[in-house]
N, C-alpha and C positions, 0 to 999 in steps of 0.2 A: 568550353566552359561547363555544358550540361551532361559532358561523360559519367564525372563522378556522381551528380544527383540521380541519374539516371539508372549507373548502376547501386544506388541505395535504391531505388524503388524497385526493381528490376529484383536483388535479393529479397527486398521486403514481400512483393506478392508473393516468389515462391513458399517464403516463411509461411505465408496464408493458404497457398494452395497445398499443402500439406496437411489442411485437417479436412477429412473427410466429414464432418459435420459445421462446414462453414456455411454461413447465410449471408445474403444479400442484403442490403439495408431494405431495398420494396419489401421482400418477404418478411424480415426481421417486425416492419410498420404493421405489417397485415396480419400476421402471426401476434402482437400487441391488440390490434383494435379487433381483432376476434377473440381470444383468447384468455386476457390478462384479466385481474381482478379492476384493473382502473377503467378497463374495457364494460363490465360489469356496472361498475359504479356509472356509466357515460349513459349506460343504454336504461338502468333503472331509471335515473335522474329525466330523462327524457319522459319515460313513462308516467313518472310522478307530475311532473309538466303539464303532460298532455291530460295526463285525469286532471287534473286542478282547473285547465282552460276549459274542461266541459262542463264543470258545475257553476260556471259565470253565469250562461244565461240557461239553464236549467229552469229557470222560474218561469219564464218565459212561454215553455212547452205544456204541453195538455199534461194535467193530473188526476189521476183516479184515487182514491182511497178507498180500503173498505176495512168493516169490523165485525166482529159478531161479539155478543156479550151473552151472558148469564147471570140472571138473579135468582138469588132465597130471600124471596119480600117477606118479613115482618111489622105488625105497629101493636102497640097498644092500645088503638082505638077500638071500642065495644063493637062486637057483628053487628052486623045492618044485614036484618035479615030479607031486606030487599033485594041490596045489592051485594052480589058476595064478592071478598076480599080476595083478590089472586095470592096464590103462594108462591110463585116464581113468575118470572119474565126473558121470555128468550126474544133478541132482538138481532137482526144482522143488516147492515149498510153499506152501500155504495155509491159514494160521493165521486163526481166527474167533474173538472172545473179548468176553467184556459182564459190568461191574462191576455185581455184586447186590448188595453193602453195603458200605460202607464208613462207618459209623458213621451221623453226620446231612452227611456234605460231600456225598451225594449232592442230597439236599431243600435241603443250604442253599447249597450252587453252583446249582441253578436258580434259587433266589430271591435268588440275586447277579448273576446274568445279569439277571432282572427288574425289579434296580433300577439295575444300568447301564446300560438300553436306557432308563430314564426320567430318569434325570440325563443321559442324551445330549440328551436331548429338551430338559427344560429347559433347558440349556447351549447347546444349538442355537439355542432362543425367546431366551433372554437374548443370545447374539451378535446375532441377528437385530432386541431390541432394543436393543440397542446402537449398530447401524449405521443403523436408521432415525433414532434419536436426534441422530448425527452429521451423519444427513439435515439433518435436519430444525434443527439450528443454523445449518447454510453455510447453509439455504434463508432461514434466519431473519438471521442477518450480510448477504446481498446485500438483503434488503426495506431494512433500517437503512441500508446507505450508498447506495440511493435517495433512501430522504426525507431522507436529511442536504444531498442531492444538491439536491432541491426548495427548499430554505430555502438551499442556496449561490448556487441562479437565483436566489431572489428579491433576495438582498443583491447580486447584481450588476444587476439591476433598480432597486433601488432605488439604488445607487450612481450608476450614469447619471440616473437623475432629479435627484439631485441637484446634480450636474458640470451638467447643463442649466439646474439651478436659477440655479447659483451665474455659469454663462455670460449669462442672463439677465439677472439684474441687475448683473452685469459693465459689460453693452453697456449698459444704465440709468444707469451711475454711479452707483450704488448702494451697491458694495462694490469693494476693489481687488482685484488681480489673483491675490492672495495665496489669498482663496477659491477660486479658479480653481484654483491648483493645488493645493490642498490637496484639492479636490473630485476631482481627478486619481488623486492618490496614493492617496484612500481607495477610487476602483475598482480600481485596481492590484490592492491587495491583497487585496480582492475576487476579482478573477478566476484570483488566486493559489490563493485557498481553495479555488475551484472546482476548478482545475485537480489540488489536492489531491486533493479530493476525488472526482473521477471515477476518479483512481488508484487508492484505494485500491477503490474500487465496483468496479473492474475484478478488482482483487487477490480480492475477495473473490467474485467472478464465475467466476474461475479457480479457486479453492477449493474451490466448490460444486457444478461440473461433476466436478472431480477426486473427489470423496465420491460422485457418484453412477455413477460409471465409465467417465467420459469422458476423452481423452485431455488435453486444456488446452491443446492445439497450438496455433499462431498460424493456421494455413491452416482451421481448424477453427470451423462456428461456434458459440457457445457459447450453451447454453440457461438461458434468464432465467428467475428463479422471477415467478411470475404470481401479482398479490394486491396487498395493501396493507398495512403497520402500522400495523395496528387491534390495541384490547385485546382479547384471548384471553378467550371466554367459559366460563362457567361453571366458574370457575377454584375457584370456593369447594365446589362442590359432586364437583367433583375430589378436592378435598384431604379435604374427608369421605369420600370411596369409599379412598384410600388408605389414613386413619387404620383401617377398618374391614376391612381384606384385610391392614391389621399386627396387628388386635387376633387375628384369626381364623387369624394365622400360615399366609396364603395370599401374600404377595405373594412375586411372582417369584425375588428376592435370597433372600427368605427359606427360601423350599420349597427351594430350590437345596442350601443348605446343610443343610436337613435329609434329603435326597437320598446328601447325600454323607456325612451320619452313619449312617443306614441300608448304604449299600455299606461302611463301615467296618466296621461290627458285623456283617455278614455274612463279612467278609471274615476279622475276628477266631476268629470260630465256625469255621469251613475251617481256619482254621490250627491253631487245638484239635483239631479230630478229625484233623488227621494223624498223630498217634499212637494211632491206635485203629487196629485189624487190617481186610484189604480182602481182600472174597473174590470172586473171577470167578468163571463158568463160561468153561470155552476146548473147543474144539474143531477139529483138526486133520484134515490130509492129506499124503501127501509121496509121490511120484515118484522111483525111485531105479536107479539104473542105470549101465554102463557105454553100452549103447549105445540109443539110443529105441528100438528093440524088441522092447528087455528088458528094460524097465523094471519094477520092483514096487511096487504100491500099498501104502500102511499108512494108516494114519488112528486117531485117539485124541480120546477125547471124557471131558471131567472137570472138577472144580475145585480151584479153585485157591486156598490160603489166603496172605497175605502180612502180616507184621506186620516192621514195621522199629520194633527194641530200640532202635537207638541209630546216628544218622550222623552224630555228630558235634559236635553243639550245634545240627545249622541247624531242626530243627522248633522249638527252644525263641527262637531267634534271630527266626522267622519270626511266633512268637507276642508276643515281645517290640516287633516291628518293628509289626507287626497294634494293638497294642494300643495303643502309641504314635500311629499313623496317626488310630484312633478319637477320640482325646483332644485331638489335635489339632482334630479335623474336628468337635468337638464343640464346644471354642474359637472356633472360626469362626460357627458359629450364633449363640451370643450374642453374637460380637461383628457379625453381620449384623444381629440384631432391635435392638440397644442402636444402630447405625448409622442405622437406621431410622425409630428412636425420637424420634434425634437430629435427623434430617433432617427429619420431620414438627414439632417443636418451633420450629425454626430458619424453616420455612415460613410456617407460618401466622404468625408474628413479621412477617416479610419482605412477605408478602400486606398485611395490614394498615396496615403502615407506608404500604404504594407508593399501597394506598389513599387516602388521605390526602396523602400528598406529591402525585398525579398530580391528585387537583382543587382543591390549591393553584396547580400550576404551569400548569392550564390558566388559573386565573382571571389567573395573570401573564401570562400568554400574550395573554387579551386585554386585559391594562391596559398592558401594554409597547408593544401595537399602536397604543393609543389615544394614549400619550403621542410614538410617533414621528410621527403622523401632525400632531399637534395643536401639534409642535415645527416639522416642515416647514412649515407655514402662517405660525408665528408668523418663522419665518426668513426667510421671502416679504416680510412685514410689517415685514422689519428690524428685529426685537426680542430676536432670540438669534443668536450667531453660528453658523457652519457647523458649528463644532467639538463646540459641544451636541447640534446635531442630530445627528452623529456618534455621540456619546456615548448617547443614547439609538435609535438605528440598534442600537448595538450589545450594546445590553440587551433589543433586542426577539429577536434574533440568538439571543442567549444563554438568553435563556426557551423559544425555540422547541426547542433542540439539545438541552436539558434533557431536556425536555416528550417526545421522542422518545428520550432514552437513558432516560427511567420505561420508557414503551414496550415498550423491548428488554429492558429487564429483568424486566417483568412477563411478557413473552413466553417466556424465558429460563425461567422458574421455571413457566411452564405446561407446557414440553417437559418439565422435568426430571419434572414429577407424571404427568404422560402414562405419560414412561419408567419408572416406579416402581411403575406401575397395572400397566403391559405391556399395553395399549391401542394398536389400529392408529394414528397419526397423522394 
């Protein structure tokens, strides 16, 4: 039964090993996540991230200031010829100062910085699987309009066999001319299909380069993914390592969301304690003079107590805004795991089913084979006319294009469980 599938895939890799610029799909992901401008966009975003989680607790750390000024003093007050009036003032400062309490927004701005530098992380991993996923479809789309490509040779192979058939017993008197061109017409459109189909194999050629960060220029050559569509193994044991990282509220999507329930609720607690009193220590210097070498030192060392009554509504606003955010991002959780849920239900249905449907459609596969071949003989024979044999031509056609859209679809649904594990590809 697996002769014939076998030798479709069997022609199909050599169709692949034929191009001397073919890629691997590992290479194809890495050559992407090095390379590509989305790759660029992953690794800024990250960057952007991580500066943003450093200025949380920023306040928190020791501060220096300093300044120098220059004045051209003027008044209109009458000289005092006691004490004379400076014409300018040069002054320079050096203010030192470091927050000791401010309620808990010290403790829990660090452990908000510590879980935005971890939801960058994850958010990094998740783009990054993302893009290989994206990969890894275009890589998956060019394998499919290959072998659709293979079974287009063949029905124009077998078309010309045919049209020789029917030329054959032509010059026999056997049959009228009418064979003849009907044997015509049906490679025509054969070679139509082909030429379809190499289109679209091209289109999707161009697709797959452009995913992994290539240009798709015409002067450009473009690199084939290298391989074959074959079934995706160990697809069942996949879908159990997923079910078991959603039971354990590990998988990617998931942590993600509960990442960004944690920076919520810290974020919540910061906004509660800004109404609680903040007390520094400060320590100073200043330089003061009309002319630099006359300048007077001072300097001043103390604390500093600060409690802000009331500005207006925005601490209550920011705790309102806070609290909302959380509740939100709490939303989001469940509706990641119930997403989840969903998506592992829907699968293993789908796994199942293709099961089933893919060694129905192979056994058509070789009964459809069996009957074109068994109908050309009987047309040799003069016992069916051209147009049956056609008719079953075209059902063997049909089983095969099937047989490889299970295929792609099984494939399809192995990337997406990859994606969902967050597994290299």
């Amino acid at each position: 039964m697996m002769n014939n599938i076998k030798f479709t895939i069997l022609i199909f890799t050599l169709f692949c090993s034929s191009y001397a610029n073919a890629i691997t799909l590992e290479d194809a992901i890495k050559k992407a996540l090095s390379s590509s401008d989305q790759a660029r966009v992953i690794e800024e975003s990250r960057k952007y991230s991580d500066a943003e989680a450093k200025k949380v607790d920023a306040f928190t750390k020791p501060r220096v200031d300093t300044s120098v000024k220059y004045y051209e003093l003027g008044t209109t007050a009458e000289d005092n010829p006691f004490i004379a009036t400076p014409d300018r003032q040069m002054s320079t400062e050096l203010t030192a100062s470091k927050l000791l309490w401010a309620g808990d927004r010290i403790s829990e701005s660090r452990a908000l910085k510590e879980n935005l530098i971890k939801l960058a992380q994850t958010q990094e991993s998740s783009m990054k699987r993302d893009l290989s996923k994206q990969v890894a479809n275009a890589f998956l789309a060019v394998l499919y309009q290959q072998a659709r490509i293979t079974v287009l040779k063949d029905r124009v192979k077998q078309r010309t066999d045919e049209l020789n058939d029917a030329t054959d017993l032509f010059e026999a008197g056997m049959v009228t001319n009418l064979d003849v061109r009907e044997a015509k017409l049906q490679f025509h459109v054969a070679e139509d299909a082909l030429s379809s189909g190499q289109s679209e194999f091209h289109t999707a050629l161009v697709d797959f380069n452009l995913a992994i960060g290539e240009t798709g220029e015409e002067t450009q050559t473009l690199l084939v993914p290298e391989g074959g569509l074959i079934r995706p193994q160990t697809l069942n044991e996949k879908l159990t390592k997923l079910e078991i990282l959603y039971k354990e509220k590990q998988q990617i999507d998931i942590k993600k969301a509960q990442q960004a329930v944690s920076v919520a609720e810290k974020s919540l607690s910061i906004a509660k304690d800004e109404s609680k009193p903040a007390l520094s220590l400060i320590a100073g210097t200043e330089y003061i003079g009309e002319k630099a070498e006359d300048m007077e030192a001072s300097w001043n060392v103390g604390a500093q107590m600060s409690w802000n009554f009331y500005d207006g509504g925005t601490i209550d606003a920011n705790i309102a805004s806070a609290r909302a955010d959380k509740k939100s991002r709490e939303a989001t959780l469940r509706q990641a795991e119930k997403s989840i849920s969903g998506i592992l239900n829907k699968l293993r249905t789908e796994v199942d089913s293709l099961n089933k449907r893919i060694k129905l459609q192979e056994e058509t596969v070789v009964l459809s084979n069996d009957n074109y071949e068994d109908a050309r003989g009987l047309y040799l024979n003069g016992t069916i006319t051209l147009t049956r044999v056609g008719d079953f031509n075209l059902l063997y056609a049909e089983a095969r294009f099937n047989l490889l859209q299970l295929y792609y679809l099984e494939n399809v649904i192995a990337i997406e469980v990859q994606s969902l594990i967050g597994e290299n590809f």
